[in-house]
C-alpha positions in Angstrom: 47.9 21.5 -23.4 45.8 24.2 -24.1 45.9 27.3 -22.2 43.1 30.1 -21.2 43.4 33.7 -20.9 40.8 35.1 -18.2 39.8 38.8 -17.3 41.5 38.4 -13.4 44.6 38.1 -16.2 45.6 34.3 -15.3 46.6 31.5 -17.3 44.4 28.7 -16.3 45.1 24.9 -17.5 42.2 23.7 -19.5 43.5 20.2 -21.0 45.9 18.0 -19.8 47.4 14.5 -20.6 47.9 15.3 -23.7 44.5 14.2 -25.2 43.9 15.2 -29.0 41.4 17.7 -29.9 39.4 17.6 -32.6 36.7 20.0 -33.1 35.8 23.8 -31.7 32.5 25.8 -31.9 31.2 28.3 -30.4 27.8 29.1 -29.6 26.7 32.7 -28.1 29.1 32.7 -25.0 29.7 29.2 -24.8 32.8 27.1 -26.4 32.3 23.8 -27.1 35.6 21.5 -27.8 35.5 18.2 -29.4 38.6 15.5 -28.4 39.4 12.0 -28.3 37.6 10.2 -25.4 36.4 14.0 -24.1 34.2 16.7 -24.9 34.7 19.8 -22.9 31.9 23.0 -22.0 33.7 26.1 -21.9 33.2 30.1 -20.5 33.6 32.9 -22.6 36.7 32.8 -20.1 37.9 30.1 -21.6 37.0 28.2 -17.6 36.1 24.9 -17.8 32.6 24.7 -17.1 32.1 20.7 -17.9 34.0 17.6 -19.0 32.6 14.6 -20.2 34.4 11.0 -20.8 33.0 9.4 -24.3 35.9 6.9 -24.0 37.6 4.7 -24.2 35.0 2.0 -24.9 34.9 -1.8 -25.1 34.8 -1.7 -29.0 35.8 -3.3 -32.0 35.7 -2.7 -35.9 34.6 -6.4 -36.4 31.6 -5.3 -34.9 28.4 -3.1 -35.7 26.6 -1.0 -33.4 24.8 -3.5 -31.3 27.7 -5.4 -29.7 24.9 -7.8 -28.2 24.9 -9.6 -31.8 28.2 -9.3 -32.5 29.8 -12.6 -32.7 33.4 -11.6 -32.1 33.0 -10.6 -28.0 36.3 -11.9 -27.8 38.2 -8.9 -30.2 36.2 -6.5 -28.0 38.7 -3.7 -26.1 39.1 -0.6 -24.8 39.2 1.6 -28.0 40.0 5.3 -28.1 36.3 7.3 -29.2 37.9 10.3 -31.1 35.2 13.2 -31.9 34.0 12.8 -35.5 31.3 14.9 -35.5 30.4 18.3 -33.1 27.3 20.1 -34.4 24.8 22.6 -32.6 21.4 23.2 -33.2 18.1 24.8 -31.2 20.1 24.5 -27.8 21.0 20.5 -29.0 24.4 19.3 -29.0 25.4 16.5 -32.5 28.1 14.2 -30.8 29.3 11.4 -33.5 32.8 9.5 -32.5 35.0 6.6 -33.9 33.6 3.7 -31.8 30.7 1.6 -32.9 31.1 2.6 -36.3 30.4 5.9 -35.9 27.8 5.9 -34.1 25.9 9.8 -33.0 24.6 11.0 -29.6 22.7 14.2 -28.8 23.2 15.8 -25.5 21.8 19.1 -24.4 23.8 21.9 -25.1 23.0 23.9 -21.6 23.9 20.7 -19.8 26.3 18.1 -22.1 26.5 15.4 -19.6 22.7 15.2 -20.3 21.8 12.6 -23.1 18.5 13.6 -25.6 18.8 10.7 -28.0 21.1 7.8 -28.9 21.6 6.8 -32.6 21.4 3.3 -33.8 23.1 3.5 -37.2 26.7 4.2 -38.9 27.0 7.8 -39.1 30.8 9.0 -39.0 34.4 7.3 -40.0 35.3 4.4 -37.3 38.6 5.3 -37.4 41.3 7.9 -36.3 42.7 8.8 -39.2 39.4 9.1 -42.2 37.8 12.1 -42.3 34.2 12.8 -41.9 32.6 16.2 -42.8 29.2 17.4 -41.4 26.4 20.6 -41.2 23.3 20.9 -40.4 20.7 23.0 -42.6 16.9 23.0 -43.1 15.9 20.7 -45.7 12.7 19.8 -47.4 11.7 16.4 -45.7 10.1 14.9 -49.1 7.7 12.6 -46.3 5.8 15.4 -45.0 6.6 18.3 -46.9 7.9 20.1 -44.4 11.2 22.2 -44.4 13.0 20.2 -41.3 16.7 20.2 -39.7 18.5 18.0 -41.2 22.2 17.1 -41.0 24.5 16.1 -44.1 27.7 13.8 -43.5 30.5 13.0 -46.1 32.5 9.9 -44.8 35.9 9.0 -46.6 36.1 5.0 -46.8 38.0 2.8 -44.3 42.0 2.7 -44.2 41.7 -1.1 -44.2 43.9 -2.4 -46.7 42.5 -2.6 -49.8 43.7 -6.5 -50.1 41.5 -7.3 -47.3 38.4 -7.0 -48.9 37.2 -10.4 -48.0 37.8 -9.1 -44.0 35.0 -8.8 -41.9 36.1 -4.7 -41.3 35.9 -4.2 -44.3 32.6 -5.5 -45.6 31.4 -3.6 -42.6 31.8 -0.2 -44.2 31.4 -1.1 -47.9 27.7 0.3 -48.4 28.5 2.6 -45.9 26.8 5.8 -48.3 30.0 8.2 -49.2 27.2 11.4 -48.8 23.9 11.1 -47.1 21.4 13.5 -45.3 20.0 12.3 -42.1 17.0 13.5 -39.8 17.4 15.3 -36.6 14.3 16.4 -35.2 12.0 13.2 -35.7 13.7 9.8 -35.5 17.5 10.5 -35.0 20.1 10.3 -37.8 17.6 8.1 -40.0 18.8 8.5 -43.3 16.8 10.3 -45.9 18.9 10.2 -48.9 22.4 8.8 -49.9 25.0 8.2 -52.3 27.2 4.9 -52.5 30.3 4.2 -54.3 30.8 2.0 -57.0 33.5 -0.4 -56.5 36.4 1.3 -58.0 36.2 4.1 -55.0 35.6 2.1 -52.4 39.3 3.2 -51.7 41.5 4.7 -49.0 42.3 8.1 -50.3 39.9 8.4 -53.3 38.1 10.9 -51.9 39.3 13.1 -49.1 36.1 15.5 -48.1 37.3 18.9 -46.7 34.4 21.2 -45.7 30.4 21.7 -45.9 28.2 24.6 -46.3 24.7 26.2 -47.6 24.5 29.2 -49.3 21.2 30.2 -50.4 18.5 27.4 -51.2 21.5 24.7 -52.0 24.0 23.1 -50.0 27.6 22.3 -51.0 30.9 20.2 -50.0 34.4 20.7 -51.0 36.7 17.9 -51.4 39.8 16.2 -53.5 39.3 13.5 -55.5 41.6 11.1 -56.8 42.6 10.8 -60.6 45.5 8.6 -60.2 48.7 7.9 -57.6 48.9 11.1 -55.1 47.1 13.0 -57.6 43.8 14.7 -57.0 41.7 17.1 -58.5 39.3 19.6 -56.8 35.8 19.7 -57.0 32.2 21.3 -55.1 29.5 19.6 -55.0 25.6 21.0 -55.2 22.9 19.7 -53.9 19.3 21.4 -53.4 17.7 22.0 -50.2 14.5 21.2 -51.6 15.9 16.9 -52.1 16.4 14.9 -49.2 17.0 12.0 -51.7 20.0 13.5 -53.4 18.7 13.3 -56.5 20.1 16.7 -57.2 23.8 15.7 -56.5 26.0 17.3 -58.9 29.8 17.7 -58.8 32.0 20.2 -60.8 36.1 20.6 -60.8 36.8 23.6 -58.7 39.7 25.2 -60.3 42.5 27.5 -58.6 44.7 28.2 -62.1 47.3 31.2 -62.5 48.4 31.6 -66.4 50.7 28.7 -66.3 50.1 26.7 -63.4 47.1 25.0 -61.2 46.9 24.2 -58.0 44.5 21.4 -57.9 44.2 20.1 -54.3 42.0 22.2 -51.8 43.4 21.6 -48.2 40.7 24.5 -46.3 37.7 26.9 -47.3 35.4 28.9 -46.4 32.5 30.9 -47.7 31.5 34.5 -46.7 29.9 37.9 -48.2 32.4 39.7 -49.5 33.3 43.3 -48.1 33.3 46.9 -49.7 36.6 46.6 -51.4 36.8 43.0 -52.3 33.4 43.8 -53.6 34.1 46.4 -55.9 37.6 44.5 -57.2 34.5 41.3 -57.8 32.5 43.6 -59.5 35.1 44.1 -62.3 34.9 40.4 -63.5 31.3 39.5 -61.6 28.7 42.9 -62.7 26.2 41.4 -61.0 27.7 40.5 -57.8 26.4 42.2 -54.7 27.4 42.7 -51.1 24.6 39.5 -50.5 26.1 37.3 -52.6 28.1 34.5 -51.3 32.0 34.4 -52.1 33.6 31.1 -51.5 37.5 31.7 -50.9 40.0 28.3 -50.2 43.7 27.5 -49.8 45.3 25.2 -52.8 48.3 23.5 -53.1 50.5 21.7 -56.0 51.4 17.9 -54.4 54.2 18.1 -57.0 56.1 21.1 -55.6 54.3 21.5 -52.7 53.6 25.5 -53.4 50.0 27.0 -52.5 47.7 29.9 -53.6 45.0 31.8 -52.4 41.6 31.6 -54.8 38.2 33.0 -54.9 35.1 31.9 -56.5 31.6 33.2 -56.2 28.9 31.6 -55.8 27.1 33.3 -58.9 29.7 31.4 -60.8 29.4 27.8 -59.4 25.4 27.7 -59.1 25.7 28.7 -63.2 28.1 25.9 -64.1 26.1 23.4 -62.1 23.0 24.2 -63.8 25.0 24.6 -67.3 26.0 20.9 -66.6 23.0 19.8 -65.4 20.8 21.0 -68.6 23.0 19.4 -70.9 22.4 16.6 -69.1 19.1 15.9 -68.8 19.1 17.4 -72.6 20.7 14.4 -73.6 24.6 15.5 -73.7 25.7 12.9 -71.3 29.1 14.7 -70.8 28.4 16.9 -68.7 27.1 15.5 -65.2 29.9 14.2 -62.8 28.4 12.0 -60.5 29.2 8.2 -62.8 31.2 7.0 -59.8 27.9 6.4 -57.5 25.9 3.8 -57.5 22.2 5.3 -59.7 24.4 8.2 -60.1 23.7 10.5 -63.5 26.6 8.9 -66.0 27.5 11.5 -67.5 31.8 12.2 -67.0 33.2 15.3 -68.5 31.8 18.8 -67.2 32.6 22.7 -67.1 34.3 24.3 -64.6 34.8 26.8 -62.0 37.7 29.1 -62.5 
């Protein structure tokens, strides 16, 4: 249950029934909640201004979006729609859930019972438990040459067992793209550019995507990816805001090291612009850093021992590293891009890193 404090001083029962939630925003004076089978329009009060049902639906993972040409009618039933995806933009609402393989909505964000547009492809994870990461940021739309909203999505692969590869379920999400960019204000979620996954990480687990962001003309995601049994390494990766296609997809190893220890699995982040005394402290180490700048601060842990740490990066740091990488790339020095695992992806392996 989650509770609301109001000015008259009253606690007033928002969600009952014990119905998970999974995303919040906020947007001016309105609060926008994300759950399984709900989505909830809330006061700056906290009041419940509108609920709408987005489940349970007559579903099933054998299928693809149009259950009219599904040939397994009979595995359809009611399935649990839990919120993938909750996204705002120009008075719009982004609504992406579990069922029909992830399939996206987008309602009006005055009014959230009110449906804009329907998408008819994959989008988010189909299932409860595989994360999907998602922002929206204006990117060149290499069609008409026009800077245009656009959304990016990074969708960890399906739980299915790994043995059942010849299953139906899971041939359904295997060139399911691990990163794409989709369009927004022209013909919903069509997908501009994308990145697939060769076979070996076409795994539960091998990448676990944690958070998105732009910062100046590039965009970014965080995540963990695997290097062997429970243990991951993490990385950011860049992309320009000028490539719809991808092209410009670059990962680098994010590392949170003390003198004798790292902590190499990023479980939150965030990026901000640093204040007066953080700044000065930045400047030290960063003499070029200023109050604009970007700072990118996350929350590591050791899976061995389970201990965390606090580290900082700025954003001066990681856009030099990325274009260290990339130069010796396309130089010739084929060690230093870290994108091998996708399908047309630059094979180069071994790169610098962010400390």
């Amino acid at each position: 249950m989650i509770w609301g404090w109001s000015r008259a001083l009253t606690i007033i029962p928002l969600v009952k029934d014990n119905r998970k939630l999974n995303h919040m925003l906020i947007d001016h004076e309105t609060v926008f909640v994300g759950a399984t089978n709900y989505i909830y329009q809330l006061s700056p009060d906290l009041e419940l201004l509108m609920e709408i049902t987005t489940g349970p639906q007559n579903d099933s993972q054998k299928c693809g979006i149009n259950l009219d040409r599904c040939s397994f009618k009979s595995d359809l039933s009611p399935t649990d729609n839990h919120n993938k995806i909750l996204l705002l933009y120009s008075e719009k609402l982004v609504v992406c859930g579990s069922v029909f393989q992830g399939k996206c909505e987008i309602r009006n964000s005055r009014n959230i019972s009110e449906v804009l547009a329907t998408g008819n492809t994959a989008v988010a994870s189909n299932e409860v438990d595989v994360n999907t990461i998602s922002f929206i940021a204006q990117v060149l739309n290499s069609e008409t040459s026009k800077m245009e909203m656009m959304m990016y999505v990074a969708t960890e692969f399906t739980r299915f067992n790994e043995n059942k590869e010849p299953a139906l379920e899971y041939s359904l999400r295997r060139y399911h793209p691990f990163v794409s960019t989709r369009l927004l204000d022209q013909q919903y979620f069509e997908e501009k550019g994308s990145l697939k996954g060769e076979t070996d990480i076409q795994k539960a687990g091998s990448i676990l995507y944690v958070t998105g962001f732009t910062s100046g003309n590039y965009s970014y995601i965080l995540f963990n990816d695997k290097t062997s049994e429970m243990k991951y390494n993490s990385k950011i990766a860049h992309m320009c805001k000028l490539d719809d296609r991808l092209k410009t997809f670059e990962e680098v190893p994010l590392k949170c090291k003390t003198n004798n220890k790292t902590y190499n699995f990023l479980k939150m982040a965030t990026v901000f612009k640093p204040g007066q005394i953080l700044l000065k402290s930045l400047q030290d180490r960063f003499p070029n850093l200023t109050s604009a700048d970007d700072v990118i601060v996350g929350l590591f842990s050791d899976m061995e021992d389970n201990s965390s740490a606090i580290c900082l990066f700025t954003m001066q740091e990681v856009q030099r590293t990325v274009l260290t990488n990339v130069r010796k790339c396309l130089n010739g020095a084929t060690d230093y891009a870290a994108n091998a695992k996708y399908v047309d992806g630059l094979q180069c392996e071994k790169v610098n890193q962010v400390r």
